[in-house]
MISESE-579570 format. One line per 5 residues: number of its first residue (from 1); their letters; for each residue x, y, z of N, C-alpha, C. Coordinates in steps of 0.2 Angstrom, whole numbers, plus 5000, padded with zeros to 4 digits. Layout:
N
NUM) a) X/Y/Z/X/Y/Z/X/Y/Z; ...;
! end
This chain:
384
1) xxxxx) 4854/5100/6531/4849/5096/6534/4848/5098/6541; 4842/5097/6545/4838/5099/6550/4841/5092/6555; 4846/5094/6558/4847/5090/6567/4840/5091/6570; 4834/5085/6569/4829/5083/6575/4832/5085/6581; 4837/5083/6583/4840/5081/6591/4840/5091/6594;
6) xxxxx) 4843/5095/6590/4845/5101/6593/4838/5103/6593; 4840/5110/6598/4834/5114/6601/4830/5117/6595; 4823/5120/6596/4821/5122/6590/4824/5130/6590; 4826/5133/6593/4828/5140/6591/4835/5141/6585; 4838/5132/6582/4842/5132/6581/4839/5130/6572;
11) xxxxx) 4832/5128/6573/4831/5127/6567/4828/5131/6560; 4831/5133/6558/4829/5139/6551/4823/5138/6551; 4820/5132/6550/4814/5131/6548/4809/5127/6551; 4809/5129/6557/4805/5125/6564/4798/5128/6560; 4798/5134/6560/4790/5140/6560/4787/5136/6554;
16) xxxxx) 4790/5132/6551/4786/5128/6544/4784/5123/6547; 4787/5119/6551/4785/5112/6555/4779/5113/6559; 4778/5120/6562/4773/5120/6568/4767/5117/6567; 4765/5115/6561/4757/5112/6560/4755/5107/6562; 4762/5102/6560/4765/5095/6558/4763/5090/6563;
21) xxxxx) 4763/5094/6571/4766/5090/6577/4760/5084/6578; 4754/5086/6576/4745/5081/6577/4747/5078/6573; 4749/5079/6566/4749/5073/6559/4754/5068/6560; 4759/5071/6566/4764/5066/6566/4762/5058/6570; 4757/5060/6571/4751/5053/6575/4750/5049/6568;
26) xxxxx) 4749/5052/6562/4747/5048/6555/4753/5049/6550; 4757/5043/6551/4763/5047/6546/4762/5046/6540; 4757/5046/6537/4757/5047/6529/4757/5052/6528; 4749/5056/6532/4749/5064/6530/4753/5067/6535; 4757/5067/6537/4764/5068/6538/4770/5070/6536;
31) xxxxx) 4771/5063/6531/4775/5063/6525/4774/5067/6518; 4764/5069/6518/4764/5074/6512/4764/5080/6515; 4764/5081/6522/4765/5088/6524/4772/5090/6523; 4776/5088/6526/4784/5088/6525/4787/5089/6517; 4783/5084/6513/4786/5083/6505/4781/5091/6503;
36) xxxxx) 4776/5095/6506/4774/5099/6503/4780/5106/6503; 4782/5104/6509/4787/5108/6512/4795/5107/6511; 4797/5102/6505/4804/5101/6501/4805/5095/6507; 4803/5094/6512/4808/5090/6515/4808/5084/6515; 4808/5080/6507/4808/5075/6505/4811/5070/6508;
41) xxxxx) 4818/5069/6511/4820/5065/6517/4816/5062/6520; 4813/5068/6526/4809/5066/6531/4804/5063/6527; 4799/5065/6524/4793/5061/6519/4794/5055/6517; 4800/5054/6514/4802/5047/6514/4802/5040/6520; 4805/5044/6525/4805/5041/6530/4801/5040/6534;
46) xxxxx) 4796/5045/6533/4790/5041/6536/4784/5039/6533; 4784/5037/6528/4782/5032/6521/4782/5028/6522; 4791/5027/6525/4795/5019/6524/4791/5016/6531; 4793/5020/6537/4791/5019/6543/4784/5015/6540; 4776/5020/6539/4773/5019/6540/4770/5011/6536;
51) xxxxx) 4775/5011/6529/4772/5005/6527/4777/4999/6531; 4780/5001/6532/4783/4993/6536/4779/4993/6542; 4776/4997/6546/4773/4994/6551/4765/4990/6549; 4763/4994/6544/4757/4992/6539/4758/4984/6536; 4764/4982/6534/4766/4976/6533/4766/4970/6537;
56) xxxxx) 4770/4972/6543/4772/4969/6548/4766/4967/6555; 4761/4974/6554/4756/4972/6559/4747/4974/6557; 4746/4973/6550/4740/4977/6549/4738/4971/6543; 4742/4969/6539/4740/4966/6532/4738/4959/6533; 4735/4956/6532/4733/4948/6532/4731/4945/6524;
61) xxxxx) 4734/4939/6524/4730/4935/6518/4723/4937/6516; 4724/4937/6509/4716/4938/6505/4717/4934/6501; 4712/4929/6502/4713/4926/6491/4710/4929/6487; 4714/4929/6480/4714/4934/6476/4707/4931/6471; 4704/4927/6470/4699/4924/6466/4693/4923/6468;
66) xxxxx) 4686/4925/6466/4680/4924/6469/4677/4916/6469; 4675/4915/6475/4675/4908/6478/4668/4906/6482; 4669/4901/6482/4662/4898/6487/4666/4893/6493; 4663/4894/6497/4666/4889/6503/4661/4883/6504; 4663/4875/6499/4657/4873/6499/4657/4867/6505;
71) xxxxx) 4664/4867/6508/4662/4863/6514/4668/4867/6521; 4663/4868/6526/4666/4870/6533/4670/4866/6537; 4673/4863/6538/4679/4856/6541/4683/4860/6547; 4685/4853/6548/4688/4856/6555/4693/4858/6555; 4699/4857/6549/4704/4857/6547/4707/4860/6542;
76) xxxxx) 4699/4864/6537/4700/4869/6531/4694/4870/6530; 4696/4877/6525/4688/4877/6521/4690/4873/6515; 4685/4870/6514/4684/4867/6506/4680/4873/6500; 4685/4875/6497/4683/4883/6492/4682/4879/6485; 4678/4881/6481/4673/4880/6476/4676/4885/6470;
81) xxxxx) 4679/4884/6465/4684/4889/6461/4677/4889/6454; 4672/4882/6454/4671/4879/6449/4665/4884/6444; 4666/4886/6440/4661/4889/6434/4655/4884/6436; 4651/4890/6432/4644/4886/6434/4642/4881/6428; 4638/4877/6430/4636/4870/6428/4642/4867/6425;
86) xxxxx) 4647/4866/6427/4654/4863/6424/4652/4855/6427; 4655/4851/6421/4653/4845/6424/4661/4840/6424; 4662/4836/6422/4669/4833/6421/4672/4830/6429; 4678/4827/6428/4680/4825/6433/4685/4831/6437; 4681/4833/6445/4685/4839/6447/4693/4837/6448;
91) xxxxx) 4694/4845/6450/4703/4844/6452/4703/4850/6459; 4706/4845/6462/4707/4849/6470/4714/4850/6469; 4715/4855/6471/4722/4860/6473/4725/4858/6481; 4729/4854/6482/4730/4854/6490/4735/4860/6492; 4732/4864/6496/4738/4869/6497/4743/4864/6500;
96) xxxxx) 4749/4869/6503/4753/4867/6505/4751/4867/6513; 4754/4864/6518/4750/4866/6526/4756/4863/6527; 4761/4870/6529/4767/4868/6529/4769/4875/6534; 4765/4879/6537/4765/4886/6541/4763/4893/6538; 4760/4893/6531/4757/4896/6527/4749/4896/6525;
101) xxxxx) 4746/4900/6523/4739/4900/6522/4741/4898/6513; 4734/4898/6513/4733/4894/6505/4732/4900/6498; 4733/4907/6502/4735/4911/6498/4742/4911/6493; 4745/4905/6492/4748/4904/6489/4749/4900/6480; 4742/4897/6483/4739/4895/6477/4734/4901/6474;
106) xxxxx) 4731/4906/6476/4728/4909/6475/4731/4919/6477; 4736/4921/6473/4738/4925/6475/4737/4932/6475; 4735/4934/6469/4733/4941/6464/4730/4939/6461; 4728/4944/6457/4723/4945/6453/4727/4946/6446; 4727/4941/6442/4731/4940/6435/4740/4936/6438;
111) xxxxx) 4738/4933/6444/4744/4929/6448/4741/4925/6452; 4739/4920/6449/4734/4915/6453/4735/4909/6450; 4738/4903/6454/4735/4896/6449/4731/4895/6449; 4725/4897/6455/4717/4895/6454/4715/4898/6447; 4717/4903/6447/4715/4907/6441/4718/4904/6434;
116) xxxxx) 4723/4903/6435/4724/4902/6428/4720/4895/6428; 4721/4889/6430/4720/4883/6431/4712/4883/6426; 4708/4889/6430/4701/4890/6427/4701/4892/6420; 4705/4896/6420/4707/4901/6413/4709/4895/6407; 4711/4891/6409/4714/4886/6405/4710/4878/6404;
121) xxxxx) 4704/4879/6406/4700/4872/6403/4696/4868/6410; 4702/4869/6416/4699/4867/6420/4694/4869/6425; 4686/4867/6422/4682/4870/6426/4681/4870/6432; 4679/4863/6434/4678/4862/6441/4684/4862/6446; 4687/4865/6450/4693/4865/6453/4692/4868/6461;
126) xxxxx) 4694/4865/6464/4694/4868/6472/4700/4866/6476; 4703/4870/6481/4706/4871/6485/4704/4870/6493; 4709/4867/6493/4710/4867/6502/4713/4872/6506; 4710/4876/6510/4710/4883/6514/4711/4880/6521; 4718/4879/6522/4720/4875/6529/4719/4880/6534;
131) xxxxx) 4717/4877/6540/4715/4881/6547/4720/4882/6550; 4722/4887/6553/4728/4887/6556/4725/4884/6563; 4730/4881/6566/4728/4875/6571/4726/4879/6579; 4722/4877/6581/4718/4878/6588/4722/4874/6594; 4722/4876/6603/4724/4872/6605/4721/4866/6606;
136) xxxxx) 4713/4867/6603/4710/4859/6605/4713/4854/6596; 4716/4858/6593/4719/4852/6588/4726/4850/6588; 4729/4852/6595/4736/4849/6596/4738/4842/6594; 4733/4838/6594/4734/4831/6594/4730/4829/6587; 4729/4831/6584/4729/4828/6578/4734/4827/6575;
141) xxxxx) 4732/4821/6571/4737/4817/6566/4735/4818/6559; 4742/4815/6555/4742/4815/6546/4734/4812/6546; 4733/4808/6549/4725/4803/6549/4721/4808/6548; 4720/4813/6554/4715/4816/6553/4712/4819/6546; 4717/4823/6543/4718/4827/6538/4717/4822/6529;
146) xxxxx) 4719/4816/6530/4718/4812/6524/4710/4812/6527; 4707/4810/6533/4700/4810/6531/4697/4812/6531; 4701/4819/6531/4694/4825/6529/4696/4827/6524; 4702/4825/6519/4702/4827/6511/4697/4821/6508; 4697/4815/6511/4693/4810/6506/4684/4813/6507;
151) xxxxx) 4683/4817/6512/4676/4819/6514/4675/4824/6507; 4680/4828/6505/4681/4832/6500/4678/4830/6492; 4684/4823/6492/4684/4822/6487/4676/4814/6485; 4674/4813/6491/4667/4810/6492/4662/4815/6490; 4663/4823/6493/4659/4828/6490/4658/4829/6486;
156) xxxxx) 4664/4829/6479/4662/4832/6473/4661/4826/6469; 4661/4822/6470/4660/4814/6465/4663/4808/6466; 4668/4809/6472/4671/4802/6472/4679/4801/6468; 4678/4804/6464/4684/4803/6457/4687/4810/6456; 4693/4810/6456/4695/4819/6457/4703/4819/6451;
161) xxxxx) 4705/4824/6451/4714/4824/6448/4714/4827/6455; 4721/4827/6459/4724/4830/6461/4731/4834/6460; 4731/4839/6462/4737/4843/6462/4740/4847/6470; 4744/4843/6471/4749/4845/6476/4754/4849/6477; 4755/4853/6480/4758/4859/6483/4763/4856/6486;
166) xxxxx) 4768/4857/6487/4774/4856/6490/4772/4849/6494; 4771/4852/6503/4767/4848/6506/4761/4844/6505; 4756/4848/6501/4751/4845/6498/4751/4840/6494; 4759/4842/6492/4762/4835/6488/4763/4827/6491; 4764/4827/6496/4764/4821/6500/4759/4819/6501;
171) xxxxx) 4754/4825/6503/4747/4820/6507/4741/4819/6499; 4744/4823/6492/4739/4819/6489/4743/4815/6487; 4750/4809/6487/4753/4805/6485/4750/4799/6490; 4749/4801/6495/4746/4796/6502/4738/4795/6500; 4736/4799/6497/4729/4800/6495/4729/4795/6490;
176) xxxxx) 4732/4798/6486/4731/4791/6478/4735/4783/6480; 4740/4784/6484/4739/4777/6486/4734/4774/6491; 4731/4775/6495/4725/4772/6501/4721/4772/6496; 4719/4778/6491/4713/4776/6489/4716/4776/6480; 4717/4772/6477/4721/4772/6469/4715/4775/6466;
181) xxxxx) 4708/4771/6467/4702/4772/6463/4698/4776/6463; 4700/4784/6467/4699/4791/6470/4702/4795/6465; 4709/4796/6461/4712/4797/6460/4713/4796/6452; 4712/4801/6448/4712/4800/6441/4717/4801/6437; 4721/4807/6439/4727/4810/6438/4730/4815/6444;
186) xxxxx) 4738/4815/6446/4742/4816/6450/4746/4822/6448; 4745/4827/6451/4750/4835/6449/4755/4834/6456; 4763/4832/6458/4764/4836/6461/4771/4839/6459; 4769/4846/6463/4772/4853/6462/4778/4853/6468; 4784/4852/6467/4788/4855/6471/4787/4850/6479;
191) xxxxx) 4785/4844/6477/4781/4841/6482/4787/4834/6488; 4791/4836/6492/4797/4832/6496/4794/4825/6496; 4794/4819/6490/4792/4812/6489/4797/4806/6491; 4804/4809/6489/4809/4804/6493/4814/4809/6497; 4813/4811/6503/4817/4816/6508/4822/4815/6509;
196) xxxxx) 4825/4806/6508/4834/4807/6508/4835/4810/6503; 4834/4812/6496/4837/4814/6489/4839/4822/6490; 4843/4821/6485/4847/4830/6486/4851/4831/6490; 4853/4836/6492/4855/4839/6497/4853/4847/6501; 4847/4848/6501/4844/4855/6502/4845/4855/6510;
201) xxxxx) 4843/4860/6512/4845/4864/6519/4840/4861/6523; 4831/4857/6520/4827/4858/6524/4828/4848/6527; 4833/4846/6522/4835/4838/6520/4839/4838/6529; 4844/4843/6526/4853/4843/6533/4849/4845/6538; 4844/4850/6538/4839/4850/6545/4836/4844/6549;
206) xxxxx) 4834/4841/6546/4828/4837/6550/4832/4831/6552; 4839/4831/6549/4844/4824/6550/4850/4827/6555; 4850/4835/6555/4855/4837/6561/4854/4837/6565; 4848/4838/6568/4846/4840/6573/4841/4833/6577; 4840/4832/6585/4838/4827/6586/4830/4829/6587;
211) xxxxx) 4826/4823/6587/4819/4822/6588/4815/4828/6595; 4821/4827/6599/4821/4831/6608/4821/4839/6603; 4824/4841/6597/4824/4848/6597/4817/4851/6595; 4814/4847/6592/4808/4849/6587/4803/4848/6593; 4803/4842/6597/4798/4841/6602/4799/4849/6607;
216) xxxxx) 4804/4851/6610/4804/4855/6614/4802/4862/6610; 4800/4865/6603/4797/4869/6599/4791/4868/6599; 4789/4861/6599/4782/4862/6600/4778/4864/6608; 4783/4859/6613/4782/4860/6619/4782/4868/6620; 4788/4872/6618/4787/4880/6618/4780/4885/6614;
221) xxxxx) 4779/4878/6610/4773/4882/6606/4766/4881/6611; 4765/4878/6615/4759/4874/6620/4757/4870/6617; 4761/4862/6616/4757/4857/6609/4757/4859/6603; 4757/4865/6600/4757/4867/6594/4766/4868/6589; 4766/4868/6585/4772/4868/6581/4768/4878/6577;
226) xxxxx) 4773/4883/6581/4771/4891/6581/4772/4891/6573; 4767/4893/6569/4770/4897/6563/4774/4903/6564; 4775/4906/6568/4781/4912/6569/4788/4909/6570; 4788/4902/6575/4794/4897/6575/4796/4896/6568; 4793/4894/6563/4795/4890/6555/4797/4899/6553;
231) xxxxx) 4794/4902/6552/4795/4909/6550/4800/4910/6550; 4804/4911/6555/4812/4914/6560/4815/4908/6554; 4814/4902/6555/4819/4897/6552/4819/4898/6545; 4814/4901/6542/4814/4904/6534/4819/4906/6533; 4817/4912/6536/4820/4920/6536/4830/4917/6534;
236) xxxxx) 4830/4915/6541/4838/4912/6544/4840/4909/6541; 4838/4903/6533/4840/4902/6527/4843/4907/6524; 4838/4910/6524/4843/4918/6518/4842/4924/6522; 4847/4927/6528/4845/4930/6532/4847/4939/6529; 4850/4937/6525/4852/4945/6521/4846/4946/6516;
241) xxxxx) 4844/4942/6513/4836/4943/6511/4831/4946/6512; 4830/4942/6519/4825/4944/6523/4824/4948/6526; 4834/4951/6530/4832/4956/6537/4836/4961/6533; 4840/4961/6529/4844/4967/6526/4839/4970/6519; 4840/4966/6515/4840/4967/6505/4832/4971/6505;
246) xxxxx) 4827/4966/6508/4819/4969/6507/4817/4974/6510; 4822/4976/6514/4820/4984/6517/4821/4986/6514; 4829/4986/6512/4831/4991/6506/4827/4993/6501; 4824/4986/6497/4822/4986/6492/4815/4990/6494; 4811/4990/6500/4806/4994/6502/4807/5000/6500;
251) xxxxx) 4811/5004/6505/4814/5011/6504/4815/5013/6498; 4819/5010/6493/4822/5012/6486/4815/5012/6484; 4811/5007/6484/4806/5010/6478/4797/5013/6481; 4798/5016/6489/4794/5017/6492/4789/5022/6487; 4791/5028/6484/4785/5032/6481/4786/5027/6474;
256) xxxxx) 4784/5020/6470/4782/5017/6465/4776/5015/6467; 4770/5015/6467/4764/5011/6470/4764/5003/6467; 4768/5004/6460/4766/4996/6458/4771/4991/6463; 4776/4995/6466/4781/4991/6468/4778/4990/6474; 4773/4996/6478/4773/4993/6484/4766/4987/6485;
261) xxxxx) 4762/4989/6480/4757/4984/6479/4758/4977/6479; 4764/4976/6476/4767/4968/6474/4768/4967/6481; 4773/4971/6485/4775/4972/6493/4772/4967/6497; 4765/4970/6496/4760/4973/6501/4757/4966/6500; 4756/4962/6495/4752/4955/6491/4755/4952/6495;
266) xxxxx) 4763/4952/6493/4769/4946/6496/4769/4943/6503; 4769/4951/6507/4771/4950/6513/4763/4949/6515; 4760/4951/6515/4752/4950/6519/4753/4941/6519; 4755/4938/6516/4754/4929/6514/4759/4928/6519; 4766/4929/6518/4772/4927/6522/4773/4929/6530;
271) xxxxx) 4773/4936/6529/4772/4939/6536/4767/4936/6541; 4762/4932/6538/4756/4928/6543/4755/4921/6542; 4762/4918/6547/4759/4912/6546/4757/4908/6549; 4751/4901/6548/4748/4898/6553/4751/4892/6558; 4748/4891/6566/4750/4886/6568/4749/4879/6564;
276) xxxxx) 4755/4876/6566/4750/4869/6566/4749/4863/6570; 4746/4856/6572/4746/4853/6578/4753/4851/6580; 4753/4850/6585/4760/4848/6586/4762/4839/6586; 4756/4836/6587/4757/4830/6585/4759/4826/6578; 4757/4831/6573/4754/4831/6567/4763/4832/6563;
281) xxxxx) 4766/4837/6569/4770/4840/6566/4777/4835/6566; 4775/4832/6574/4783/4829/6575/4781/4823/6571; 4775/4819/6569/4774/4813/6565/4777/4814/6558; 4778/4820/6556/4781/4822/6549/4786/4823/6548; 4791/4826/6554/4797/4827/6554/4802/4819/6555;
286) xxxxx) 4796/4815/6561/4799/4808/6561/4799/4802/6555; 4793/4805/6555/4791/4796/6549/4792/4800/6541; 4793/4806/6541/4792/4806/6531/4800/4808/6531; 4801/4814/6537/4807/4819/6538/4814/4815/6538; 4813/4812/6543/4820/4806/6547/4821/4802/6545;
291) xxxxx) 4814/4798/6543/4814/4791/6542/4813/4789/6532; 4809/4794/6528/4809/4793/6523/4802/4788/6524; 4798/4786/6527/4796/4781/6527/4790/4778/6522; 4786/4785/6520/4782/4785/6512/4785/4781/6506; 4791/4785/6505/4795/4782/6499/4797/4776/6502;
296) xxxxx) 4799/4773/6507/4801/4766/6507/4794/4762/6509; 4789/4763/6506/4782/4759/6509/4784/4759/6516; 4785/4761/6522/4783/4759/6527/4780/4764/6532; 4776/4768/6525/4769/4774/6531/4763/4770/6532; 4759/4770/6537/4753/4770/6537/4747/4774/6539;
301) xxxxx) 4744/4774/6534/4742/4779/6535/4731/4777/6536; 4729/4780/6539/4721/4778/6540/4721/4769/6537; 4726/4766/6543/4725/4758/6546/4726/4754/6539; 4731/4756/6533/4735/4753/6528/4741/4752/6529; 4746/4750/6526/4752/4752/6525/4753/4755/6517;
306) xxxxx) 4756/4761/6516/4756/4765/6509/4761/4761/6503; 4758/4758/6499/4763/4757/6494/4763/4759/6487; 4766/4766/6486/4770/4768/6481/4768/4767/6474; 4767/4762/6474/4767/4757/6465/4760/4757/6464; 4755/4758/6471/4748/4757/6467/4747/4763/6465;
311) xxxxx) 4750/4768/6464/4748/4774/6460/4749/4771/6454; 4743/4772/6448/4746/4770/6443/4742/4774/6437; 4740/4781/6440/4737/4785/6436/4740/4790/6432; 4740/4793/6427/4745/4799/6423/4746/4804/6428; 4754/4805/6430/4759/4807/6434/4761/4814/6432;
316) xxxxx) 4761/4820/6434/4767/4825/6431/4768/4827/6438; 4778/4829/6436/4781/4830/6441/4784/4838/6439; 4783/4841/6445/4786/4850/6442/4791/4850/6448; 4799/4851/6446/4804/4856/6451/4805/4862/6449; 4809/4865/6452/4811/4871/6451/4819/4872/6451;
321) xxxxx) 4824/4873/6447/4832/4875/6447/4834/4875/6452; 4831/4880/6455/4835/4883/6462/4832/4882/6467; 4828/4878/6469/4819/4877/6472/4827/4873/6481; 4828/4876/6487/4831/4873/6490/4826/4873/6495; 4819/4872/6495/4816/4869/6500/4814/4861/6499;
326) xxxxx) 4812/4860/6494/4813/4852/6490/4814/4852/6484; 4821/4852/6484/4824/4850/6478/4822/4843/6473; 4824/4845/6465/4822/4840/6460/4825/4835/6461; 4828/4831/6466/4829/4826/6466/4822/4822/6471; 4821/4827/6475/4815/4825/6480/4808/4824/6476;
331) xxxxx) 4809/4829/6472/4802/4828/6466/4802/4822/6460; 4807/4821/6457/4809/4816/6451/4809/4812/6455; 4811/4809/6460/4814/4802/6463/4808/4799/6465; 4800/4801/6464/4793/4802/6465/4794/4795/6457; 4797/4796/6453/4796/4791/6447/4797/4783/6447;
336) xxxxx) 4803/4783/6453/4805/4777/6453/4800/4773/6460; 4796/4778/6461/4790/4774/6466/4783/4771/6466; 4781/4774/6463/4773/4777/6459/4777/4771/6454; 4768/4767/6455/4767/4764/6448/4766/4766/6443; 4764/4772/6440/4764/4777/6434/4766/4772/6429;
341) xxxxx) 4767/4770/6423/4769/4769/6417/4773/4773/6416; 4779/4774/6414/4782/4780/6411/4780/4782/6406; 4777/4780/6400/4774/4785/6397/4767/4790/6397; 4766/4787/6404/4760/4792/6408/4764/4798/6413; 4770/4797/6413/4775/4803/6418/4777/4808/6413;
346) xxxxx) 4775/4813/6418/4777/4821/6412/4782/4823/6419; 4789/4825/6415/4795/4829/6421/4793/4835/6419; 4794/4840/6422/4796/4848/6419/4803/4851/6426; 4808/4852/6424/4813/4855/6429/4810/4863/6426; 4810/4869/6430/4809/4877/6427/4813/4880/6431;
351) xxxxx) 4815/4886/6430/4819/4892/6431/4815/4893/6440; 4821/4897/6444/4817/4896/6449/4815/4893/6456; 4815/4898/6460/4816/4893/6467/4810/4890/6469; 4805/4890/6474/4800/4884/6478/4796/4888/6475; 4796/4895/6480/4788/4900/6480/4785/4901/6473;
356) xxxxx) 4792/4902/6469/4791/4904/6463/4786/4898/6459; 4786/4893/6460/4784/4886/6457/4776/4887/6457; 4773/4890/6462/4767/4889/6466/4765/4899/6462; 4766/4903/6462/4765/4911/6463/4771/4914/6459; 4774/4913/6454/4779/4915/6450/4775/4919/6444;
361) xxxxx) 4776/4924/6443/4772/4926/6436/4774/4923/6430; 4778/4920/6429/4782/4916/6424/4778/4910/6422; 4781/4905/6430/4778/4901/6429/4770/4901/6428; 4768/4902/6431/4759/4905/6430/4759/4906/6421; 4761/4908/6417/4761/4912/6410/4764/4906/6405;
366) xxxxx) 4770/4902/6408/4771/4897/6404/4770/4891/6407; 4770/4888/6413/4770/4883/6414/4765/4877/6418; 4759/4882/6422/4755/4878/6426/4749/4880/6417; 4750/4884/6413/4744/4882/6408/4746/4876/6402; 4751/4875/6404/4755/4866/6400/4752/4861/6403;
371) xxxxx) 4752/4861/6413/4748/4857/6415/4741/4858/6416; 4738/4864/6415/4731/4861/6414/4730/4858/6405; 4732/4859/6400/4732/4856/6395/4731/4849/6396; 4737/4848/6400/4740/4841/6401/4733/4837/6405; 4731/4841/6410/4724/4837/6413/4716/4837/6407;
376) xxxxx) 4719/4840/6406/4713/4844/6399/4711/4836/6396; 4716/4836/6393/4721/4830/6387/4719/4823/6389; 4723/4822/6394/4721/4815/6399/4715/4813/6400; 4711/4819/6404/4707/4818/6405/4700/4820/6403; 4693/4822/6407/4688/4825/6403/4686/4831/6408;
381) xxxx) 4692/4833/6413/4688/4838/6416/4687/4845/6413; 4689/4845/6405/4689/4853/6403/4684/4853/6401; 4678/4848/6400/4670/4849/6396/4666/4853/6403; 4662/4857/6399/4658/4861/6403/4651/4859/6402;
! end
């Protein structure tokens, strides 16, 4: 093997490399000059180089499905997934707004629950494309954000299903309760409803640590709560994952294009995540995080107090096995709050951790096309 570090009168094969020196400003064609020339190692390695920096500093969320932006807000785009002339009662998808883009609901192309969601009866369907927060939205509040979902759902008719993402699971459970007669049917996915329940890391977090720590994160963010701050703290749950295994796992399968493509999907979503207000953030961490105060009726939210039990429309609840950002006790324990009937509550526990719940090719293939059935069934929004 060729010592870079030694002088060139020492390298057999320097007079091969003399061409190389301009390409090495682009190291792909770099890596096929070198690979032309056996030196498979070096080509490798600057492969790996070039796509880790293309990951880390070039790639950005796309959503994977063709869409209409049918309302502009201050908060999000309101995206239009719905087939034309579909009639029925729409179903909005709340992302999650939890330091992520909504690229989560909408991932690939044959790896999308917007996509499947359509693929499977439900026509009219739209998403909430959360804005990542500006410094003049430091100060907004949970208030702001429930008014510009009702603006949403005044949009398409007044009368909607929802389906809740993680986070979006709390704000459409506060949704169906302020407004019960908005609300036709209830999806939450993976969505933290009783915050004392379980035991997950994001549970021991918000209770270890004092109110002054989260306040001084946002203060370091300028009023804002930094998506790069939540990031670090991902990572730091499973930090062999994150800063050791998925390199690896880059490198080993760097010349597969399918492997890097998945990569390349993954990370453009994760690796960029958005701000969000900082007022917005500590009132989350306090009153739902600390306090529990949704599930103990004591949120108010847009000049009500929330009470639980007036939900009283067909319920399905989705965890994940492994899901340690809110665990199935935080999603089930949604049963004993919600007026729901019990025979209007559908449970499903699946294989799998959070991400997986939301963007899993599994679940996607067996388990969000059970819930769209499920809304199909309940309700009328599969007629077109």
């Amino acid at each position: 093997m060729i010592d870079p570090s030694s002088p060139p009168s020492s390298h057999p094969q320097t007079s091969e490399l003399a061409g190389v020196g301009v390409p090495l400003f682009w190291p792909m064609v770099a890596a096929a000059r070198l690979a032309e020339r056996g030196l498979d190692l070096y080509a490798t390695n600057l492969k790996f180089l070039a796509e880790e920096a293309k990951i880390h500093g070039e790639l950005r969320p796309q959503l994977a499905t063709q869409n209409e932006v049918q309302l502009d807000l201050r908060t999000m785009k309101f995206r239009s997934y719905s087939s034309a002339q579909a009639s029925g009662i729409p179903t909005i998808v709340i992302a999650p707004y939890a330091g992520h883009s909504a690229m989560i609901a909408d991932y690939r192309h044959g790896q999308s629950l917007m996509e499947t969601l359509r693929d499977h009866g439900i026509r009219r369907v739209f998403l909430t494309d959360w804005k990542s927060a500006t410094d003049d939205m430091k100060d907004l509040e949970i208030d702001q954000y429930l008014a510009e979902l009702i603006v949403c759902v005044d949009d398409v008719g007044g009368r909607v299903n929802l389906v809740g993402l993680c986070q979006g699971g709390w704000m459409a459970a506060m949704l169906a309760a302020r407004f019960p007669s908005k609300v036709a049917m209830l999806v939450l996915a993976g969505a933290p409803i009783d915050t004392d329940a379980g035991n997950g890391p994001v549970k021991r977090m918000a209770h270890a640590y004092p109110i002054s720590f989260y306040e001084e994160l946002v203060a370091l963010g300028g009023g804002l709560m930094r998506g790069e701050f939540m990031l670090q703290g991902w990572k730091n749950m499973h930090p062999e994952e994150h800063y050791v295994q998925s390199h690896i796992d880059l490198y080993e399968h760097i010349d597969d294009p399918k492997f890097v493509e998945k990569e390349e999907a993954f990370e453009s979503w994760y690796e960029n995540p958005i701000d969000l207000p900082g007022r917005w953030y500590l009132q989350a961490i306090t009153a739902l995080f600390k306090e529990n105060r949704l599930a103990k009726g004591s949120f108010v939210a847009l000049g009500r107090l929330l009470n639980l039990k007036a939900i009283a429309c067909p319920s399905f609840l989705l965890a994940g096995e492994a899901d340690d950002i809110t665990t199935r006790e935080q999603v089930f324990n949604a049963e004993k709050y919600i007026g729901t009937a019990e025979a209007n509550i559908e449970k499903k526990l699946v294989p799998g951790g959070h991400i997986g719940l939301f963007m899993g090719a599994r679940n996607l293939r067996e388990t969000w096309p059970q819930i769209a059935r499920w809304i199909c069934d309940k309700g009328d929004s599969h007629r077109a």
